[in-house]
Structure formats: structure tokens, C-alpha cells
C-alpha positions as CSV (number, residue, x, y, z in Angstrom):
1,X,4.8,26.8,0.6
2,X,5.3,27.1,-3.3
3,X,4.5,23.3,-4.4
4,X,8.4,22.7,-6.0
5,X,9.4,23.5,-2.4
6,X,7.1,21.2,-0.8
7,X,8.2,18.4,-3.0
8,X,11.6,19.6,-2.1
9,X,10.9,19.5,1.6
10,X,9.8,15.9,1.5
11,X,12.2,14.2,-0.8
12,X,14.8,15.8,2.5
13,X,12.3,14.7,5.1
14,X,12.1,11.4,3.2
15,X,15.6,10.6,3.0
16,X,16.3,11.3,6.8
17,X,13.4,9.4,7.7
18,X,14.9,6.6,5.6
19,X,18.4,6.3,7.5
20,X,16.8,5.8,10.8
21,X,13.9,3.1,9.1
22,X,17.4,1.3,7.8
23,X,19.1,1.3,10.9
24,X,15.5,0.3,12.5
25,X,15.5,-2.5,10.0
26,X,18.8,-4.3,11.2
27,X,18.0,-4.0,15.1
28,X,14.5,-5.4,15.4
29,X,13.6,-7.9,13.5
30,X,9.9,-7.8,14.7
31,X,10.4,-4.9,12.1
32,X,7.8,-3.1,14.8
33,X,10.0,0.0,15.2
34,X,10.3,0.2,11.0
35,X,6.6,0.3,10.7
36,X,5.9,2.9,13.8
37,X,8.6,5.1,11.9
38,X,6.6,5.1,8.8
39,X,3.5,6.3,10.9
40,X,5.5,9.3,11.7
41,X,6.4,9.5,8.1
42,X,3.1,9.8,6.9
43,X,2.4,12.4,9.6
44,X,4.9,14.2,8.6
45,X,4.4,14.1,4.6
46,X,0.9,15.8,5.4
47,X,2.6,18.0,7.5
48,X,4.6,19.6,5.2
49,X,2.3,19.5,2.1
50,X,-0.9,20.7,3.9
51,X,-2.7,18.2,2.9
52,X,-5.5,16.1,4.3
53,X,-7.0,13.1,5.5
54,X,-9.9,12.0,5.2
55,X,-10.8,7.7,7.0
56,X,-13.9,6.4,6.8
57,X,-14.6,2.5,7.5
58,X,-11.9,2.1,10.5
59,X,-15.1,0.1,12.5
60,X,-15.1,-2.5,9.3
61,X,-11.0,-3.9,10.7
62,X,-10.2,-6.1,13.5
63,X,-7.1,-4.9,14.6
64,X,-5.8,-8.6,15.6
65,X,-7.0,-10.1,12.8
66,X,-4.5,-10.5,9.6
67,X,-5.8,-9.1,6.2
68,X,-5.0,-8.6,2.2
69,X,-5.6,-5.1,2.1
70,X,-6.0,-4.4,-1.8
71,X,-6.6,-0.9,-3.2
72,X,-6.9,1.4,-6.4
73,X,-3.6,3.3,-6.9
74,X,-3.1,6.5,-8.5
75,X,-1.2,8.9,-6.6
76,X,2.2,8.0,-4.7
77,X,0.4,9.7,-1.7
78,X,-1.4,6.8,-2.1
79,X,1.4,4.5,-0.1
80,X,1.8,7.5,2.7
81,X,-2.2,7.4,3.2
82,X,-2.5,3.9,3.9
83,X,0.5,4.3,5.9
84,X,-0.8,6.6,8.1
85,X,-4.6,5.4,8.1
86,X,-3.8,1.4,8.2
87,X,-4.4,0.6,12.0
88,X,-2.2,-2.0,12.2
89,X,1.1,-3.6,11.0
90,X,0.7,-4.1,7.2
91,X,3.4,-5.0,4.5
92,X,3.5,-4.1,1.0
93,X,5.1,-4.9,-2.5
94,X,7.0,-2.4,-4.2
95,X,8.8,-2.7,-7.6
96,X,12.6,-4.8,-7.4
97,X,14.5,-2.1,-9.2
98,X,13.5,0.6,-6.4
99,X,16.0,-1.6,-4.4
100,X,18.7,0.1,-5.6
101,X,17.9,3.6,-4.9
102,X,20.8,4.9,-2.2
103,X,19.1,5.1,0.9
104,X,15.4,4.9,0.2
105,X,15.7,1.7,-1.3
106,X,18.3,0.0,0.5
107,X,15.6,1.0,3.7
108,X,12.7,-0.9,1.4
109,X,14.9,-3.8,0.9
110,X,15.7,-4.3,4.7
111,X,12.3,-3.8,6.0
112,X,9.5,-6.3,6.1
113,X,7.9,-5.0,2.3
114,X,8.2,-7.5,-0.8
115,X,10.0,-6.4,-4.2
116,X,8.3,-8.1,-7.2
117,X,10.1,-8.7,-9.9
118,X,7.5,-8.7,-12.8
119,X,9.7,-10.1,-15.3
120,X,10.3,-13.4,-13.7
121,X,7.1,-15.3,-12.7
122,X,9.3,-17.6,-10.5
123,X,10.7,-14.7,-8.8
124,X,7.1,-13.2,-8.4
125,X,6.0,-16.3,-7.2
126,X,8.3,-16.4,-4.0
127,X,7.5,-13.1,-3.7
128,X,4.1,-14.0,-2.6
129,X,5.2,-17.4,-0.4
130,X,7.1,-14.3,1.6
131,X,4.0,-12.4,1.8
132,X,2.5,-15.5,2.7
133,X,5.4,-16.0,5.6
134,X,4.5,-12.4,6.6
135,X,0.7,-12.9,7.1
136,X,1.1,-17.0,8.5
137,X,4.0,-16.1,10.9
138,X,4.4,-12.2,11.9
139,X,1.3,-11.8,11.7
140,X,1.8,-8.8,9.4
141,X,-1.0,-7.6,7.2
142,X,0.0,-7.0,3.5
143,X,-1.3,-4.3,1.4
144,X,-1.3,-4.4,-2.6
145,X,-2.1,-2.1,-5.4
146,X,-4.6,-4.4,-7.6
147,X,-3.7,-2.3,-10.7
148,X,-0.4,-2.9,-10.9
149,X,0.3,0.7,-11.8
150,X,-0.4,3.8,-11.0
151,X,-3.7,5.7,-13.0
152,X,-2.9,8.7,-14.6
153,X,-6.5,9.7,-14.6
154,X,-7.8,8.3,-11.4
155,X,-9.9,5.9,-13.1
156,X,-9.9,2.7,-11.6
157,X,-8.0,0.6,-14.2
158,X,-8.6,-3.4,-14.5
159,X,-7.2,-5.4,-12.0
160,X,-4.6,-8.1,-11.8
161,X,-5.1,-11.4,-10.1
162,X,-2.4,-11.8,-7.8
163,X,-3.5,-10.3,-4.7
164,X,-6.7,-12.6,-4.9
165,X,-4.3,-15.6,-5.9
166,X,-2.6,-14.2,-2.4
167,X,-5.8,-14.0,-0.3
168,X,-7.3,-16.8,-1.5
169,X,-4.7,-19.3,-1.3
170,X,-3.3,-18.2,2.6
171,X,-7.4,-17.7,3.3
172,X,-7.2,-14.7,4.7
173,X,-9.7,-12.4,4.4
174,X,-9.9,-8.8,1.7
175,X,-10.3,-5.4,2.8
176,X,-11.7,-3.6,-0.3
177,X,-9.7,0.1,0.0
178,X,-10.8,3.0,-1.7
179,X,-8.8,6.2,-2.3
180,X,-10.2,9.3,-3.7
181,X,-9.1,12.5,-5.0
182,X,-5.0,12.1,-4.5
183,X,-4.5,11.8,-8.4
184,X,-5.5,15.8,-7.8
185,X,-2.7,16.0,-5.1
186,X,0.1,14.4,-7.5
187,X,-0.9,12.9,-10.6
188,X,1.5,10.2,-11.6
189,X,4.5,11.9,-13.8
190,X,4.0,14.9,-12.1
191,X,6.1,16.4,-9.5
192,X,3.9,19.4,-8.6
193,X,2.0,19.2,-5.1
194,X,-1.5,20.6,-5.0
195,X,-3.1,21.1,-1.7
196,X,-7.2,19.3,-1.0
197,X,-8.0,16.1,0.9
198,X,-7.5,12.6,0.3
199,X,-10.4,10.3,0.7
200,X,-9.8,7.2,2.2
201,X,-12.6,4.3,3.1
202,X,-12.5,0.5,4.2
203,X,-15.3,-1.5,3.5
204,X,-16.6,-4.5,4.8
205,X,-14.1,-8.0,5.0
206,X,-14.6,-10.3,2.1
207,X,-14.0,-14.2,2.7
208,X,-11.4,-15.3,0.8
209,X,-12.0,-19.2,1.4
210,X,-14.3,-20.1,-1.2
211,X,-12.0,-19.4,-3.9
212,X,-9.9,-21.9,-4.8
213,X,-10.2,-22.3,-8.9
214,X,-8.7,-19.6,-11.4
215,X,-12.3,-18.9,-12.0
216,X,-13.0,-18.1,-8.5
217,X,-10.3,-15.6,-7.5
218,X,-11.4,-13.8,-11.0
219,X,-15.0,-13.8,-9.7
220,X,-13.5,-12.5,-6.3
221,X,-11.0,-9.9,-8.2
222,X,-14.7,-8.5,-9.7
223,X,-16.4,-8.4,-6.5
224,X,-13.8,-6.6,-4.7
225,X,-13.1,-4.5,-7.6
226,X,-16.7,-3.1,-8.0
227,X,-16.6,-2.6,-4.4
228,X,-13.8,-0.2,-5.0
229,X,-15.5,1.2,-7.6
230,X,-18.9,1.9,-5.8
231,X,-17.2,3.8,-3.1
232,X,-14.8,5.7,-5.3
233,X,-15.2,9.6,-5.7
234,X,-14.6,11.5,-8.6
């Protein structure tokens, strides 16, 4: 399929998708028919694009334990690859002003995900006490982007300190993701689709507990961010 097409194809697939995750939204409140739809989602982005997967470290996650999943970011097939490859029930933050995209945003809004406003740290901050609600009393796992953007080179950018400000202060443990090689699938700015494989491997848990102090988390940002960086594939 000619790569304007494919893009094409999914923003349709996408937007169908989204009705039924809305109406999902409103009737179960578990919000455990939402996530299962964005399994199929996922299945069905790689579908139509051809491209693929490629999930190493699945033996490093407890499936009923709760975790801060945080990850490099460079693609937006980043957010179907962890939807497809996380094993378990996982939240995520996404930016406020997506919101108020008809459909696709009104779906992110009445789903379990967190907008973040980044222009109000008071707002930001009861964005993560929901995250923390998530995690504490749903039991939901919560995925963030450390880089707070997307990298237009798929170089691993520096990261920012509230998902370790997260983990470390609901004691949960990290699990260090690393995606490869979907800045070659759709570089951000670009709405061309090339066809190749996504790389995607979880490492080990990291214990969050320890890290109480400003300077802590920033010593646990580092670790986890080398960690990512050791397993990342150019």
C-alpha cells in the first residue's frame, strides 16, 4: 500500500476504533474493555502498515505487580508498540490540548490516561496524584515518555524528572523501556509510513524506594536513563 494511503487507512481505522473506546469508556468503569480495545488497535495499526514487532524482555514483568513504565519516545508508533507489547493494564499521559480533538480526544479524555498540562505546575501536579490513584487503587500500570517529546533523530534526548518524582514517591518499581528503529517508520513531523521492524525490550525492575531526596530521583532518572541507552539500537 503506497505510504500516504496507509496513513490514510489508519487515521479511518483510528477514528472508528475511537467511537467504540468512548462508548467503552462510559460503561465500564474498570476501564478493562477500553484498554483490551486498544490491544486490537495496535494489532490493527501493524496490520495495515506492514510493519513489525519485535519484544524482547517480557520474562523481566510480573504481570500482577504494578509498575512505572518509562521509555524513550520518538516515533508516534511508539504509543501503539507499547500498546500492543505491554502485558498488562497500563495508563499513560498524553498532552491536555489533544483533549479537544473530535472523537480521538474526547475518547483520551474519558478513558483511564492522564492529560498534563505543562503550563501549570499545579495542574501537572494532580496530574500525577491521579496517576498515583491509578497505580494505588486500579491497580493500573502507568507508562511515561521520560523525554517529554518526541526525538526527531532517535537520539535519546535528556530526561525529565517527573516520572521518577512518580515512581519514587508511590514506591513502585521502573521498568526501563527501550524502543528502536520506529523514528525510521515515522519520524516525528512526518506523515510518510516506511515499512521495517520496531524494536522493543524491557529490562530488569529498578527499586524505586530509596529515592526520596531531589538528588536521588536525579540519580535514579541517570540510571534508568543509561539503561535505555545501553539497550538502544541505532
Amino acid at each position: 500500500m503506497v505510504s500516504y494511503l496507509k496513513v490514510f487507512a489508519v487515521a479511518v481505522y483510528l477514528i472508528l476504533v475511537s467511537i467504540f473506546a468512548l462508548i467503552f469508556a462510559y460503561i465500564d468503569r474498570s476501564f478493562t474493555l477500553f484498554l483490551k480495545l486498544n490491544k486490537i488497535l495496535s494489532i490493527g495499526v501493524f496490520k495495515i502498515t506492514g510493519v513489525n514487532l519485535q519484544i524482547t524482555g517480557l520474562e523481566n514483568i510480573d504481570k500482577n505487580t504494578t509498575y512505572v513504565y518509562v521509555s524513550n519516545h520518538s516515533s508516534q508508533f511508539d504509543i501503539a508498540s507499547l500498546q500492543h507489547s505491554i502485558p498488562q493494564k497500563f495508563s499513560m499521559f498524553y498532552k491536555k490540548e489533544l483533549s479537544s480533538i473530535p472523537i480521538f480526544g474526547w475518547a483520551l479524555w474519558a478513558g483511564p490516561y492522564i492529560p498534563i498540562d505543562r503550563k501549570s505546575a499545579e495542574k501537572a501536579r494532580r496530574s500525577l496524584e491521579f496517576a498515583k490513584f491509578l497505580m494505588d487503587k486500579k491497580h493500573i500500570s502507568v507508562l511515561l515518555f521520560a523525554e517529554g517529546t518526541r526525538s526527531r533523530t532517535g537520539e535519546i534526548l535528556p530526561f525529565k524528572r517527573g516520572a521518577f518524582h512518580l515512581a519514587a514517591t508511590s514506591g513502585h518499581p521502573i521498568i526501563p523501556v527501550t524502543i528502536s528503529g520506529s523514528q525510521k517508520i515515522m519520524s516525528k513531523g512526518k506523515f510518510k509510513i516506511n515499512g521495517g521492524t520496531i524494536k522493543i525490550h524491557f529490562d530488569k525492575p529498578v527499586n524505586t524506594e530509596n529515592a526520596k531526596t531531589r538528588s536521588e530521583q536525579i540519580e535514579l532518572m541517570e540510571k534508568v536513563r543509561n539503561i535505555i541507552i545501553k539497550n538502544h539500537i541505532i
